[in-house]
LUMKOLMI-255944 format. One line per field, with one value per residue: residue number from 0; chain; x, y, z of N, C-alpha, C, O in turn. Coordinates in steps of 0.1 Angstrom, whole numbers, padded with zeros to 4 digits, always signed. Layout:
BEGIN
k <- NUM:...
c <- A:...
n_px <- X:...
n_py <- Y:...
n_pz <- Z:...
ca_px <- X:...
ca_py <- Y:...
ca_pz <- Z:...
c_px <- X:...
c_py <- Y:...
c_pz <- Z:...
o_px <- X:...
o_py <- Y:...
o_pz <- Z:...
This chain:
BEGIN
k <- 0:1:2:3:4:5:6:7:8:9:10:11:12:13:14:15:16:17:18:19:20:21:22:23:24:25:26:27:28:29:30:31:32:33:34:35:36:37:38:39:40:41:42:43:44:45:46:47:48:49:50:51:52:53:54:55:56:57:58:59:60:61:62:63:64:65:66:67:68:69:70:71:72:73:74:75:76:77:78:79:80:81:82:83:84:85:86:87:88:89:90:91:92:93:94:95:96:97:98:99:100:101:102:103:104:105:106:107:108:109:110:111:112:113:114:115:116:117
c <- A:A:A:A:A:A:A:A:A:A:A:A:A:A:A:A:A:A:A:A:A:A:A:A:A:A:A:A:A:A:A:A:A:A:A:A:A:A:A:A:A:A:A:A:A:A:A:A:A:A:A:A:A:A:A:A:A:A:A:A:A:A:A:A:A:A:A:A:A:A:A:A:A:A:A:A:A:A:A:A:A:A:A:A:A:A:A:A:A:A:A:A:A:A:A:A:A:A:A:A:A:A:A:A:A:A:A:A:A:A:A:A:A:A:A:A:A:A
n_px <- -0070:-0082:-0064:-0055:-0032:-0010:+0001:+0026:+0040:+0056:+0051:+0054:+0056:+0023:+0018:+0031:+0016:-0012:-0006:-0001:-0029:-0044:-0070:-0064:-0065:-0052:-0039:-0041:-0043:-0045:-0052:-0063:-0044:-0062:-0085:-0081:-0072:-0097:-0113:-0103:-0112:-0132:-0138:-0126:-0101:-0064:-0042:-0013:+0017:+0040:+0040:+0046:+0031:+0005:+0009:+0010:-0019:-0029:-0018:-0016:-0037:-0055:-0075:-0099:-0090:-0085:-0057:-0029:+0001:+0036:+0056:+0092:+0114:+0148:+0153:+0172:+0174:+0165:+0134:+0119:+0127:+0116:+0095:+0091:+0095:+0072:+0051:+0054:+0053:+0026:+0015:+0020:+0016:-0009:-0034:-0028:-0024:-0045:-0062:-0044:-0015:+0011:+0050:+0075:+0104:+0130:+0144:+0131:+0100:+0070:+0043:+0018:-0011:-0039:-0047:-0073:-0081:-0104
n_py <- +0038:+0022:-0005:-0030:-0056:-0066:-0101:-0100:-0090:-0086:-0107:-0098:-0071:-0060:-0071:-0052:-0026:-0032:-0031:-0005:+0007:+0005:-0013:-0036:-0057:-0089:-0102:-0130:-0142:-0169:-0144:-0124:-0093:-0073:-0084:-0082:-0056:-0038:-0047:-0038:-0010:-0012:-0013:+0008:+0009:+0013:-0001:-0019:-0031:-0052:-0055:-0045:-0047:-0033:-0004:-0005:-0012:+0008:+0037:+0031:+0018:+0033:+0022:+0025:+0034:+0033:+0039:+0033:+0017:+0012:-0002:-0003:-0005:-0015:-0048:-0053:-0039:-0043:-0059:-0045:-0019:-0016:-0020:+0004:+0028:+0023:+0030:+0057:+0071:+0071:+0076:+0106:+0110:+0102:+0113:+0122:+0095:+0090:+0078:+0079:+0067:+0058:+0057:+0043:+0045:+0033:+0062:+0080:+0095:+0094:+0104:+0101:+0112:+0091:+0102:+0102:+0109:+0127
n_pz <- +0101:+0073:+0059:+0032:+0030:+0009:+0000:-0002:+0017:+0044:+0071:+0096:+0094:+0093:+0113:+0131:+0123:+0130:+0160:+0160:+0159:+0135:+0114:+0093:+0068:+0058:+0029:+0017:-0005:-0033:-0059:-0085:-0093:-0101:-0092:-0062:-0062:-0072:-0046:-0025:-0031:-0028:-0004:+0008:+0014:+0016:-0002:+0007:-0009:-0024:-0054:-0083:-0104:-0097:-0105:-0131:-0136:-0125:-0129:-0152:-0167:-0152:-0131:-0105:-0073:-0039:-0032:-0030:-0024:-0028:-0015:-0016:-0001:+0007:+0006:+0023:+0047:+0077:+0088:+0108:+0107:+0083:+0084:+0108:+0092:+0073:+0089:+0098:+0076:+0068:+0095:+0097:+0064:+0060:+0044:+0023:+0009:+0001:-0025:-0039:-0061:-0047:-0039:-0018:-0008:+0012:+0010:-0006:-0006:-0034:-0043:-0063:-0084:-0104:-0133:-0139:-0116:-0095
ca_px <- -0070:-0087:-0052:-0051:-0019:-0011:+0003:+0041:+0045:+0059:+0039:+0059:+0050:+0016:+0019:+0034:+0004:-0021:+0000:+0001:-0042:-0046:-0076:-0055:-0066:-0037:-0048:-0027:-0047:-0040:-0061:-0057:-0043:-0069:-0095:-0075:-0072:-0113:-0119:-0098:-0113:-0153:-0139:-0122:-0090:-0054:-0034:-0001:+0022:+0056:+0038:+0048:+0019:-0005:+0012:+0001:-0032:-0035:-0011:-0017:-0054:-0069:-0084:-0100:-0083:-0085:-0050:-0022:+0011:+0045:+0069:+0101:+0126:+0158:+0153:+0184:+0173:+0153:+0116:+0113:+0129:+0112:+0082:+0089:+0095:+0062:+0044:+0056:+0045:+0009:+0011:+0026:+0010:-0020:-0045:-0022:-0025:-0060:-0067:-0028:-0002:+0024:+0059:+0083:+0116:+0140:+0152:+0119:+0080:+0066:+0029:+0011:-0028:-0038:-0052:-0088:-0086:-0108
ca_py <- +0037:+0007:-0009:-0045:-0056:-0079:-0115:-0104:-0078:-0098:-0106:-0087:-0055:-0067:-0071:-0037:-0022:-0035:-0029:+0008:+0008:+0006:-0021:-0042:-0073:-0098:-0105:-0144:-0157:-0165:-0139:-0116:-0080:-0060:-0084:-0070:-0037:-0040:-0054:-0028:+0001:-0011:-0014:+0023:+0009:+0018:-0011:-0021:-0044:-0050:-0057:-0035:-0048:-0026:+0006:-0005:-0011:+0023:+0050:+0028:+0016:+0045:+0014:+0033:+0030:+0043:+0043:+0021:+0022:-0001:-0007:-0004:-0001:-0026:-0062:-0055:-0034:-0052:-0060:-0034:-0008:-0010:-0015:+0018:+0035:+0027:+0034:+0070:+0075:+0062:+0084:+0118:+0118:+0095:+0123:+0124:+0086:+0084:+0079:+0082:+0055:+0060:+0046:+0044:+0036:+0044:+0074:+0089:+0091:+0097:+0105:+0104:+0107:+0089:+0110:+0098:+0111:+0144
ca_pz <- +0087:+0068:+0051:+0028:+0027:-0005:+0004:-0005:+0025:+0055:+0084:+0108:+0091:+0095:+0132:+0136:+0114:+0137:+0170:+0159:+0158:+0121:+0107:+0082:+0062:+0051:+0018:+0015:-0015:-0050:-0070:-0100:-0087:-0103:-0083:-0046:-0063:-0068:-0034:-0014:-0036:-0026:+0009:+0009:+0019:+0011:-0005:+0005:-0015:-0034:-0066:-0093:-0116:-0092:-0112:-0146:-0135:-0115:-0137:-0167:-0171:-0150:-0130:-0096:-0061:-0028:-0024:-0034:-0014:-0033:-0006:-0022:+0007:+0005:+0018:+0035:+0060:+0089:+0088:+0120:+0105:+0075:+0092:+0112:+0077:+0067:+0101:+0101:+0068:+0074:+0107:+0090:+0053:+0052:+0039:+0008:+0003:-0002:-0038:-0052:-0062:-0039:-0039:-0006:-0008:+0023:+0006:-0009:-0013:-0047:-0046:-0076:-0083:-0116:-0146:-0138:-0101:-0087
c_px <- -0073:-0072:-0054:-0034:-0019:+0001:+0025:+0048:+0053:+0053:+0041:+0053:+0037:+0008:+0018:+0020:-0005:-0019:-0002:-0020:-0049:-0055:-0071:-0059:-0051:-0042:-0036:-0037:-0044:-0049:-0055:-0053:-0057:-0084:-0091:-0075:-0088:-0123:-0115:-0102:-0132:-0148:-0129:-0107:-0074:-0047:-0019:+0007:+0034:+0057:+0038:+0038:+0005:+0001:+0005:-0012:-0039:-0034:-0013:-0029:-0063:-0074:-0085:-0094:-0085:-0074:-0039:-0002:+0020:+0053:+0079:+0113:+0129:+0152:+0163:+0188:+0166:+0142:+0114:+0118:+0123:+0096:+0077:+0087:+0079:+0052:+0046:+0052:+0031:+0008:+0014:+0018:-0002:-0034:-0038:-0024:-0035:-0060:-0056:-0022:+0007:+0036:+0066:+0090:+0123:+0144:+0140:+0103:+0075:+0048:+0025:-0007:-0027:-0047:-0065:-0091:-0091:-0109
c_py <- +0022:+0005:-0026:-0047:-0064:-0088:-0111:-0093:-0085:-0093:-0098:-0076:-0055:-0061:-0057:-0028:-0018:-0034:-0012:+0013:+0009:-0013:-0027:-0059:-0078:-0103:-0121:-0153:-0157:-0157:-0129:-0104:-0074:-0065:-0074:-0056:-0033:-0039:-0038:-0015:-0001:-0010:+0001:+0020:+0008:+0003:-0011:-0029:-0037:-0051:-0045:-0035:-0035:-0009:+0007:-0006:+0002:+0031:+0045:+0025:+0022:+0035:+0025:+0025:+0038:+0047:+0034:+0029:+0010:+0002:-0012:-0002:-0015:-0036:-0064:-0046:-0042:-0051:-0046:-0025:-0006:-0005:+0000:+0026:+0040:+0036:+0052:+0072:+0076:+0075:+0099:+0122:+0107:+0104:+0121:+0114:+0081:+0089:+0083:+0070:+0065:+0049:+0047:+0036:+0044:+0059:+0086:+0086:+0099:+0097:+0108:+0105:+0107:+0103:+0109:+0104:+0126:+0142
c_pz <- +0083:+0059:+0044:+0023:+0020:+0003:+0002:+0004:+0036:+0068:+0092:+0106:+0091:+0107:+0137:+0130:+0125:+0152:+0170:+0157:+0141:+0116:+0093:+0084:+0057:+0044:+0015:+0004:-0025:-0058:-0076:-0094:-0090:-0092:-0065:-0050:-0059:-0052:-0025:-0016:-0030:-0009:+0016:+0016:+0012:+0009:-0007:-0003:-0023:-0048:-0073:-0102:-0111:-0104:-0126:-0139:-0129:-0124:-0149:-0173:-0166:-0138:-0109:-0080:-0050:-0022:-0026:-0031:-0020:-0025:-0011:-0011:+0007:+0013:+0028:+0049:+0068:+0090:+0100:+0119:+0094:+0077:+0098:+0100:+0074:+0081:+0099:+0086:+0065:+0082:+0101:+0074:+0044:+0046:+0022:+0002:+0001:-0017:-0048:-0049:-0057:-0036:-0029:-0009:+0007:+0020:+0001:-0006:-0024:-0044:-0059:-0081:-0098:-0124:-0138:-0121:-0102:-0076
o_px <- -0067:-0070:-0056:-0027:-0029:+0009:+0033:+0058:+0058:+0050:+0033:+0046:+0036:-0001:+0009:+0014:-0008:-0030:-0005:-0022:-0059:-0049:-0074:-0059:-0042:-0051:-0025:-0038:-0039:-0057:-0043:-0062:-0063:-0092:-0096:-0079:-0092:-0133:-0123:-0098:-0141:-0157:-0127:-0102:-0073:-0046:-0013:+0000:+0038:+0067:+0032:+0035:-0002:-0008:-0002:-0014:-0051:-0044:-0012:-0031:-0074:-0079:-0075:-0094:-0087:-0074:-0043:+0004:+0017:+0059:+0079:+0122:+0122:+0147:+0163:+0197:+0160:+0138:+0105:+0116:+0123:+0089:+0067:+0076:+0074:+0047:+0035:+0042:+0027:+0002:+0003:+0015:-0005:-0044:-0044:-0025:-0036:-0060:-0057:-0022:+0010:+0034:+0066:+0087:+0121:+0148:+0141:+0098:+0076:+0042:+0030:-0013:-0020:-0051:-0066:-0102:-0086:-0111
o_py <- +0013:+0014:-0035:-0040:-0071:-0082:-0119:-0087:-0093:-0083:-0090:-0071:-0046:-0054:-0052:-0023:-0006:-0034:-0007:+0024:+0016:-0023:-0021:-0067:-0070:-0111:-0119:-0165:-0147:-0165:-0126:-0103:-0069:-0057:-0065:-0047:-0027:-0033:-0030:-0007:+0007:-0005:+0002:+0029:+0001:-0004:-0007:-0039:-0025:-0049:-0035:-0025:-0030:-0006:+0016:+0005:+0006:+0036:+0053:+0028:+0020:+0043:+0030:+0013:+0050:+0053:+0023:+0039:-0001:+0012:-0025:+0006:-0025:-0034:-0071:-0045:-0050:-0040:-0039:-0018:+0006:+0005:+0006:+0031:+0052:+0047:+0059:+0079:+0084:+0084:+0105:+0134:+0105:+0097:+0119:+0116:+0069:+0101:+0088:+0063:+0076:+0037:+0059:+0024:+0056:+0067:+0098:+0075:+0111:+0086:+0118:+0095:+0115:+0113:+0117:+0102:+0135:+0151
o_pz <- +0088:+0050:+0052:+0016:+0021:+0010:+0005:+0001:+0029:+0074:+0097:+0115:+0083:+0110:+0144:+0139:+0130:+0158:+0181:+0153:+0138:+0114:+0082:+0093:+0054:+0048:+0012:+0004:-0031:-0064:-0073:-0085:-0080:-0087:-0059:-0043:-0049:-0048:-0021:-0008:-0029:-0001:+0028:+0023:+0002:+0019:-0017:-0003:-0025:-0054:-0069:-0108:-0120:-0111:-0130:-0135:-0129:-0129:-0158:-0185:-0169:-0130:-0104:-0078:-0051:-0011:-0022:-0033:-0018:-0029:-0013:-0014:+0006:+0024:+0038:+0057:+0061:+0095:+0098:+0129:+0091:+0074:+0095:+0099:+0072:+0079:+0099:+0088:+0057:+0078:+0103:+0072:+0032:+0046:+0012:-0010:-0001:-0021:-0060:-0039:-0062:-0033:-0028:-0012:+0010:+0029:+0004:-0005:-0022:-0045:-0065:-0079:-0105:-0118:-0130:-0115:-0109:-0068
């Protein structure tokens, strides 16, 4: 799975990503969300990140995505367990995360496809 991770994920999860066979950029620059939303949507890949602004731009302005994934599990769990979290989500229901804002917290996953998706 093609994956961009946005700059506020931590490297570790990262690591593990790319240890698990998954093609993942580390997006570490300063630019506008909707440009990364943009970039990762011409390059068909699912975007990770902790930014909540990615929601408005998806569920709120329609804007098109191939996939947008907010990693909402506690900071107070351990990077390699959250890491696993995500991994087994990826491995178990990535058909579903193409082309929906999806939210993961330890406790749930919320799939959603915007208004504007077929």
């Amino acid at each position: 799975m093609n994956i961009f991770v946005d700059e506020n994920i931590p490297q570790q999860i990262v690591t593990q990503l790319r240890a698990e066979g998954h093609q993942v950029e580390y997006v570490m620059r300063q630019v506008e969300d909707r440009i990364i939303l943009e970039d990762a949507y011409k390059q068909r890949a699912l975007l990770i990140t902790s930014d909540k602004d990615f929601e408005r731009l998806v569920l709120g302005e329609g804007r098109p995505t191939a996939g947008v994934l907010l990693l909402r599990v506690s900071r107070i769990i351990p990077i390699r367990d959250r890491a696993k979290i995500l991994v087994n989500v990826l491995q178990h229901r990535q058909n579903e995360l193409q082309g929906a804002f999806t939210t993961l917290t330890e406790a749930i996953i919320d799939i959603r496809r915007p208004l504007s998706w077929t």
